[in-house]
C-alpha angles and dihedrals in degrees: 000000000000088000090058093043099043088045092051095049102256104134110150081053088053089051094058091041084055093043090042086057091037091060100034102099108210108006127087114324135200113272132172100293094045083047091059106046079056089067092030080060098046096051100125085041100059095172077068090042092058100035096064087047089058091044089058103036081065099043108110095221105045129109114219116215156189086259105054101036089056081039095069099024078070091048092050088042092047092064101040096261104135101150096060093044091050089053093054091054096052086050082051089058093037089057088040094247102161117233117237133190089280102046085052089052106042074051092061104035083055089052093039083052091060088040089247091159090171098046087043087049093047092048104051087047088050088051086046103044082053093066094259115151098220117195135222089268088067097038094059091041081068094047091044077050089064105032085052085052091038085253097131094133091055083044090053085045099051089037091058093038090044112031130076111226089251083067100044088061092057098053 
């Protein structure tokens, strides 16, 4: 019920559903996935976002995940607020979380956002160099990062040292 309802914009509905399962001793109770679709929900409200990531960051018998963590990192990134997503990267290595695709690009998109063309390069070449097959999406997250700072020579640049021709194509 809190995936329709969080699907279909109804936030505020989603948050009683939540509250209804958090005070109810003894019956079905959130768990990641529930915890997810609450950010999922909050999307456009990132202080609630963040808030339920926090609620369940502290909760003794939740799992953080890949998911969640990529998940609020784009929130964050969404809003401008980099710094925050970034910290909460650096929490995800530090507990041994392991970054995705998704992680590296919600990263980037939060960097490309504040118009941090460095932090979203050396991003996407960590991720890279990790082994990570990045896609055009990202790629282009890193070039937005340099048109949005006037960089567009360093973004050609990245673009041609970076990019197949198959992808060069695409942008």
């Amino acid at each position: 019920m809190i995936k329709i309802l969080a699907s279909s914009d109804r936030t505020h509905m989603a948050e009683k559903m939540f509250q209804t399962l958090t005070l109810n001793e003894g019956s079905t109770k959130p768990n990641e996935i529930t915890y997810s679709l609450m950010i999922q929900a909050n999307k456009r409200n990132w202080g609630r976002a963040l808030f339920y990531f926090h609620q369940m960051e502290h909760a003794s018998d939740m799992k953080m995940n890949t998911i969640i963590y990529s998940q609020i990192i784009s929130v964050l990134g969404t809003f401008g607020k980099w710094e925050q997503a970034l910290r909460i990267y650096n929490r995800m290595n530090e507990v041994g979380v392991k970054a995705n695709k998704q992680t590296c690009s919600a990263l980037i998109k939060a960097f490309s956002r504040a118009g941090l063309w460095r932090d979203a390069m050396r991003t996407y070449d960590a991720f890279s160099q990790k082994g990570l097959k990045l896609d055009v999406l990202t790629l282009n997250a890193v070039i937005d990062a340099c048109r949005r700072s006037s960089r567009w020579e360093e973004g050609l640049r990245f673009l041609l040292t970076r990019g197949s021709l198959q992808t060069a194509n695409i942008v």
